[in-house]
C-alpha positions as a printed Julia matrix, in Angstrom:
175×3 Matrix{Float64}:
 -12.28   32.54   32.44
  -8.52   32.62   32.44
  -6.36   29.55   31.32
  -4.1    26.94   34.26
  -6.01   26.33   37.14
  -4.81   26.81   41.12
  -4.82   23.85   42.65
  -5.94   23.95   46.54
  -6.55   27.33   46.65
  -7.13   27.89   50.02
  -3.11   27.72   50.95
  -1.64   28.78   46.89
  -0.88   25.5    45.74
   0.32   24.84   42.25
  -0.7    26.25   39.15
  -1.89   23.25   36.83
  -1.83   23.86   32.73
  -5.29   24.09   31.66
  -6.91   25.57   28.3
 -10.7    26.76   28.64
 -13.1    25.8    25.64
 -16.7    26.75   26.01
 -16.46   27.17   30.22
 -14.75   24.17   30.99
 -10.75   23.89   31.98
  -8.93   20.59   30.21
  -5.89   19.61   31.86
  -2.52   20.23   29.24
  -0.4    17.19   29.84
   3.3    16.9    28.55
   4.44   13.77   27.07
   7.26   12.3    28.04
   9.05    8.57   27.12
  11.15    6.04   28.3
  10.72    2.09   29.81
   9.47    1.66   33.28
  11.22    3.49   35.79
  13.11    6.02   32.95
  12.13    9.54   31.84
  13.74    9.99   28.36
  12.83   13.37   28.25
   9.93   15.04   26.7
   8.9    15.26   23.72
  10.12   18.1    21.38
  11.48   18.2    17.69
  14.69   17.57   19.04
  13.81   14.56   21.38
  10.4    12.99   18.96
   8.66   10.08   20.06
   9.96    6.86   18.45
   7.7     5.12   16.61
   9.15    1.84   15.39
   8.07    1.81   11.7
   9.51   -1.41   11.52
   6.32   -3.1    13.51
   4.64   -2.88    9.76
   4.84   -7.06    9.31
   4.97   -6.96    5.27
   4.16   -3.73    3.8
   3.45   -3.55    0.41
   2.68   -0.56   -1.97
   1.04   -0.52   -5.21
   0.92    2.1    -8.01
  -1.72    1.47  -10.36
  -2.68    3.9   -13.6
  -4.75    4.57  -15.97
  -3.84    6.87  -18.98
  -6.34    8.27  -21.07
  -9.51    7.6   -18.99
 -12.62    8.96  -20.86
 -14.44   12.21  -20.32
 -16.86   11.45  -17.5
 -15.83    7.64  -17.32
 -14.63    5.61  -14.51
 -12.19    2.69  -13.96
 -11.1     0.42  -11.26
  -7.79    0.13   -9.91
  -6.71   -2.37   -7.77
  -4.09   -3.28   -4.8
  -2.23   -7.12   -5.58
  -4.02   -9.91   -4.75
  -3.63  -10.36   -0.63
  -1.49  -13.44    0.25
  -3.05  -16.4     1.46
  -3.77  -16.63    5.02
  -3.2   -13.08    5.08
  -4.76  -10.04    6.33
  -4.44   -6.51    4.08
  -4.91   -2.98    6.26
  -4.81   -0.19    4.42
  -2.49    2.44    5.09
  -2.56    5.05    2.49
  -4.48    5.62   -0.26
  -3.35    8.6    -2.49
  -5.0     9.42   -5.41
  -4.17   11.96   -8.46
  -5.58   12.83  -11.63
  -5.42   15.39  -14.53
  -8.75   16.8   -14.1
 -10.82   16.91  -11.41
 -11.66   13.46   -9.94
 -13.85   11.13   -7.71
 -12.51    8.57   -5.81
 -14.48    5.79   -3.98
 -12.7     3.07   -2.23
 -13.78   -0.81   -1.88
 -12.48   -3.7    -0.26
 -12.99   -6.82   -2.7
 -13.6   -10.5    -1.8
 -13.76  -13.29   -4.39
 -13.64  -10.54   -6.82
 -17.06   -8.75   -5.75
 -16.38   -5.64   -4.39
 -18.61   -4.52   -0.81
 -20.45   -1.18   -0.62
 -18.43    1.88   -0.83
 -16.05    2.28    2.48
 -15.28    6.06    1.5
 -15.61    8.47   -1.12
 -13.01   11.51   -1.77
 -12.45   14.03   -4.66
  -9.33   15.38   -6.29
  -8.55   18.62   -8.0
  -7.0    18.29  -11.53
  -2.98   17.67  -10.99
  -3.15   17.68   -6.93
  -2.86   14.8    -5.0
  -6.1    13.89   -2.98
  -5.33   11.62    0.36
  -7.96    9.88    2.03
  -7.4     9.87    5.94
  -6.92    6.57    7.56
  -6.42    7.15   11.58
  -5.8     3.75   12.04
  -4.44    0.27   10.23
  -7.6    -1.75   11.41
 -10.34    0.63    9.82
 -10.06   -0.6     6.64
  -8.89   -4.2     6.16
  -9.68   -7.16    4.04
  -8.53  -10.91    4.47
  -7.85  -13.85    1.8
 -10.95  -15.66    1.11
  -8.94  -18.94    0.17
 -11.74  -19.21   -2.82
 -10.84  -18.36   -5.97
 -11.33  -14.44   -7.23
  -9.79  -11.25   -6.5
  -9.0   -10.31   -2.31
  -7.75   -6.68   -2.11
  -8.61   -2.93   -1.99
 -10.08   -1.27   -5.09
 -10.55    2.03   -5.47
 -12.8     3.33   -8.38
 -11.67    7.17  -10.17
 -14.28    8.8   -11.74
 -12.96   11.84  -14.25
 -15.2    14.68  -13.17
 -14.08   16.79  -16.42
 -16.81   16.59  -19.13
 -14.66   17.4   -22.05
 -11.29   15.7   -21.56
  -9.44   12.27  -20.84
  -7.5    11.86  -18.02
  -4.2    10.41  -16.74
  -5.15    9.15  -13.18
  -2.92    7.64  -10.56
  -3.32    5.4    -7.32
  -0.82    4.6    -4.8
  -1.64    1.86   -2.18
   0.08    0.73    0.97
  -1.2    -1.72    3.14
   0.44   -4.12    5.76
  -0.43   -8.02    5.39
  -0.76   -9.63    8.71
């Protein structure tokens, strides 16, 4: 079946943008911006869509390291501590090694840390990025009790003969 679709056939109306998958037409929609009542234009690489990067309310990133991490050994690495009265959502979570590596991540309350929330591997000296689609997947709030609040994420060196250097960037918002 052939892509766009006719719309009231029976006089040659308009053709409508379509794309077939599998027998079945989906309509192909442009987007376009503006406020109510205003067509900016649509989007394109010259014209993007604004995104206000500045509705983040207090983003914070974190490197933590590790040099020298055992052959086959793990170790924890942490975000800060979220503020009080706070809420953290993750954002990014990048994490790098010298050998090939295991990452699990964890969100931690009162310093015990909750069932794994995801798991992702690394190859020795490339970055591995675990995809978060949106702020409120992963997210962790201030207990008010005493012990660690905050996201954890756990490297495992996969190499059995040498130590590694590993790396973990986090950015989270606190709402």
């Amino acid at each position: 079946m052939a892509d766009n679709v006719q719309l009231n056939t029976g006089v040659g109306g308009a053709i409508a943008a379509a794309d077939e998958i599998a027998g079945v037409q989906y309509q192909r929609v442009k987007i376009i911006h503006g406020i109510d009542g205003v067509n900016d234009g649509d989007v394109a690489r010259v014209n993007p869509l604004p995104v206000d990067v500045h509705a983040l309310v207090a983003p914070k990133a974190v490197l933590a390291t590790s040099v020298g991490l055992a052959a086959g050994a793990s170790i924890d690495l942490d975000s800060d501590q979220i503020a009080s009265g706070k809420t953290g959502k993750l954002l990014m979570l990048l994490v790098c090694a010298s050998v090939p590596c295991k990452a699990v991540l964890q969100t931690v309350t009162n310093g015990v840390p909750s069932a794994p929330r995801a798991t992702f591997f690394g190859l020795a000296g490339r970055n591995a990025m675990l995809p978060i689609p949106s702020k409120h997947l992963y997210q962790i709030a201030h207990s008010g009790i005493a012990g660690f609040d905050g996201f954890r994420v756990t490297v495992t060196n996969l190499d059995n003969s040498n130590a590694a250097d590993v790396y973990a960037n986090i950015a989270y918002d606190e709402v």
